[in-house]
Every structure is written in structure tokens, then in C-alpha cells.
C-alpha positions in Angstrom: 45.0 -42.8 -9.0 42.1 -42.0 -6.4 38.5 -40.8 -6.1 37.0 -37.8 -5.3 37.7 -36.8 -1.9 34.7 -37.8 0.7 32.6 -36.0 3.7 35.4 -37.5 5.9 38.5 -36.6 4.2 37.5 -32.8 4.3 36.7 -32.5 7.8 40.0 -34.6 9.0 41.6 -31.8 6.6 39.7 -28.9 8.6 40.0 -31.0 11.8 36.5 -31.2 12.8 34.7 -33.5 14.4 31.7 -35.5 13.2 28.3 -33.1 13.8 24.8 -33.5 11.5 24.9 -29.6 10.8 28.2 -28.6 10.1 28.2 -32.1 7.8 25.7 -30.9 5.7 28.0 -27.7 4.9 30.6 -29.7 4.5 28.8 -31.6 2.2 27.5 -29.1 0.6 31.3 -27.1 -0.4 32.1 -30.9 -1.1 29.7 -31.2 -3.8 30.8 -27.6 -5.4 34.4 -28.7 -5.5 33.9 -32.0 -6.8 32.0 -30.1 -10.0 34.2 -27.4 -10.5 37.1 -30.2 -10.4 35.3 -32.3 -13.2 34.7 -29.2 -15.2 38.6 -28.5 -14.8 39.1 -31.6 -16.2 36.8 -31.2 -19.0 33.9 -33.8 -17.6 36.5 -36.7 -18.0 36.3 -37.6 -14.4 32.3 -38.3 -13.6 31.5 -37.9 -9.6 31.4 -41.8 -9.1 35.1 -42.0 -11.0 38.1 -43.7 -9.1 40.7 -42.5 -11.4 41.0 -38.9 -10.7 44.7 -37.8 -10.5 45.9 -37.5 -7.2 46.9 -33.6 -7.2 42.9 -33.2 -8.7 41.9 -35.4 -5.5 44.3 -32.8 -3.4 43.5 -29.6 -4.7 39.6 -30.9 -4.9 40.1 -31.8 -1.0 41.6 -28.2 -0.7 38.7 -26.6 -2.7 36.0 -27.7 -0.2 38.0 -27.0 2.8 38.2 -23.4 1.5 34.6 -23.3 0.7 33.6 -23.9 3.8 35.9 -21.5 5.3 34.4 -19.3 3.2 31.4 -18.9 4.9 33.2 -16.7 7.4 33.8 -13.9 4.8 30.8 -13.4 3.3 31.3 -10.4 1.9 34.7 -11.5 0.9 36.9 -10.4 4.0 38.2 -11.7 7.2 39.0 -9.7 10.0 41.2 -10.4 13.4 38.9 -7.5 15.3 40.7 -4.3 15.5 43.9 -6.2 14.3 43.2 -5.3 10.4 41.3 -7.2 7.4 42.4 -8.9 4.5 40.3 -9.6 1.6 39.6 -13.5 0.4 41.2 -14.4 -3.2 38.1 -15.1 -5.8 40.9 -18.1 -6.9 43.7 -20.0 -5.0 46.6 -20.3 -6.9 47.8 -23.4 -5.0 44.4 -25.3 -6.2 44.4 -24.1 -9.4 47.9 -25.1 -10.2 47.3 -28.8 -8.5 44.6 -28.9 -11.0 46.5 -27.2 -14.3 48.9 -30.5 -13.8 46.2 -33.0 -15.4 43.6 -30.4 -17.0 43.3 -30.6 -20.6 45.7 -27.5 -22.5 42.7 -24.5 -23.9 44.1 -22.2 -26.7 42.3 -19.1 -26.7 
């Protein structure tokens, strides 16, 4: 089992170095991935909790890595100049399915 990832897990993952603004950000899509993972996990790991599963701490780690990619496509597309655009997922199936292995089963 593990914790929640940290502010220092997600930038080795997005291979940044240590900077007061960009930490804050970081911090920030941190935060918001840490909270959707406890809600995919119906509130049964609490922030402070050291027995998260490990693919919840991997697709958690993933999550905020993505969010703060995000911030690049605001309006929900990255381009490569006159190359083309693509448009960013609202979900990423490789998270969500890291998450499915632990999350509690919902019947409709």
C-alpha cells in the first residue's frame, strides 16, 4: 500500500525542476486529483491515508500530471502550429481504469 502521491512525486513524473510558481500549480492539479481519487474510492481513503492502493497512488500521480498539462489547452485543444490540432479527452482511460481496479462496484 502507499499514500497519496506528493508535490515531488508529480514534478519528477513531469520532469520539472523545483520553482515557487509552477509549485503552486502543481499543487494545486495535486489537490484536484487527490479528491477526485478519494471520491473514486467512495471517501474510504481520507487525504492524510497511507493505505491507498498503489494503481490509485499511480493513476492519482497520473491525474495531476495531466492537470497540469492541461493548462496548455484551455479551450480543450493542443496544437503543433500549422502541424494540425487534436482535441484533449474530458477522461483518460488509462487513469480511470488504474482506478476501476480498487473502486467500489455501482449498479445503476
Amino acid at each position: 500500500m502507499a499514500a497519496w502521491p506528493n508535490l515531488a512525486e508529480v514534478r519528477t513524473l513531469l520532469r520539472l525542476q523545483p520553482d515557487p510558481t509552477e509549485d503552486q500549480v502543481i499543487q494545486t492539479a495535486l489537490a484536484a486529483a487527490i479528491d477526485y481519487g478519494i471520491s473514486k474510492y467512495g471517501g474510504k481513503y481520507p487525504p492524510d491515508n497511507t493505505d491507498v492502493p498503489p494503481s490509485g497512488h499511480e493513476a492519482c500521480l497520473l491525474h495531476a500530471a495531466r492537470l497540469y498539462r492541461r493548462r496548455d489547452s484551455v479551450d480543450g485543444t493542443i496544437t503543433w502550429g500549422d502541424a494540425s490540432a487534436i482535441r484533449v479527452g474530458r477522461v483518460d482511460p488509462d487513469i480511470e481504469a488504474l482506478y476501476a481496479l480498487y473502486a467500489p462496484l455501482v449498479f445503476g
